[in-house]
N, C-alpha and C positions, 0 to 999 in steps of 0.2 A: 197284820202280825209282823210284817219286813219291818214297818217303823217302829215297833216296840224292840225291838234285838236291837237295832240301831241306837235305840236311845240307851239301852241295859250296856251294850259294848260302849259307851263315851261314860256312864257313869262308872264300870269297872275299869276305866281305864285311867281315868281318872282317881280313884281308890278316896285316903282319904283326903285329899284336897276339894272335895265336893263339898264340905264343910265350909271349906276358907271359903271360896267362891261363893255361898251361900250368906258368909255372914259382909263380902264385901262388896256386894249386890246390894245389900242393907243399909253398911253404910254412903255407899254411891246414893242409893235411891235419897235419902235422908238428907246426905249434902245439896243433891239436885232440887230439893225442896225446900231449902235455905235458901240457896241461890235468888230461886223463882219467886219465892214470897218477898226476898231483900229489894230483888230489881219492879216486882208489884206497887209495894211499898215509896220506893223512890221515884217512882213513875209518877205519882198521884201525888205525891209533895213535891215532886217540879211543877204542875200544874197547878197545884193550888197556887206555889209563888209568884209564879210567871204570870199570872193573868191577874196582878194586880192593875189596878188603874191608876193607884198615888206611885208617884215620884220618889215618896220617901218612904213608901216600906218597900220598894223594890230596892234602894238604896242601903236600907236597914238588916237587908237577907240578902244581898249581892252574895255573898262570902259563901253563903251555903247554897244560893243560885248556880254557881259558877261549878261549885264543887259538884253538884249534880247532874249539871252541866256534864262536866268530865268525866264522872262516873258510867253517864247511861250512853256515852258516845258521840260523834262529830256531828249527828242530826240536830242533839241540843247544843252543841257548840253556837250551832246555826242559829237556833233561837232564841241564846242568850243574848249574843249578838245584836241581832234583830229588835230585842229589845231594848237594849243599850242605847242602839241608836236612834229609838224610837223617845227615848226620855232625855238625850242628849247626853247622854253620861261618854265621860274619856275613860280608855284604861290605863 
């Protein structure tokens, strides 16, 4: 019963910004799941590129290799790299 007065005293103290809180919890959750699905997304089309075996379509999607490269952070930096210089490409 102590936890339920505890929670009744934060909501009346709160009054009516329980509302605001409520709808921007909503949109938090919402953007967090943008976020998560964008970086899913880019995760699996760096992979698909990257593990080409021709010279020239990794050449032909450098440009969006690179950019998602720097998107998802310095680990694929690493293996953009790595692959560059696995094909001999200069920058």
């Amino acid at each position: 019963m102590k936890n339920n007065e505890f929670l009744q005293d934060i909501f009346k103290g709160l009054g009516n910004y329980i509302y605001w809180l409520f709808i921007g919890m909503i949109v938090l959750t919402i953007a967090s799941g943008w976020i998560f699905g964008d970086l899913i997304i880019s995760l699996n089309k760096f992979k698909k590129l990257i593990d080409t075996t021709s010279k020239a379509t990794f050449v032909r999607n450098q440009n969006e290799i690179e950019e998602l490269g720097w998107k998802l952070g310095p680990k694929y930096h690493v293996i953009v790299n790595e692959r560059k210089r696995k094909f001999r490409i200069r920058d």
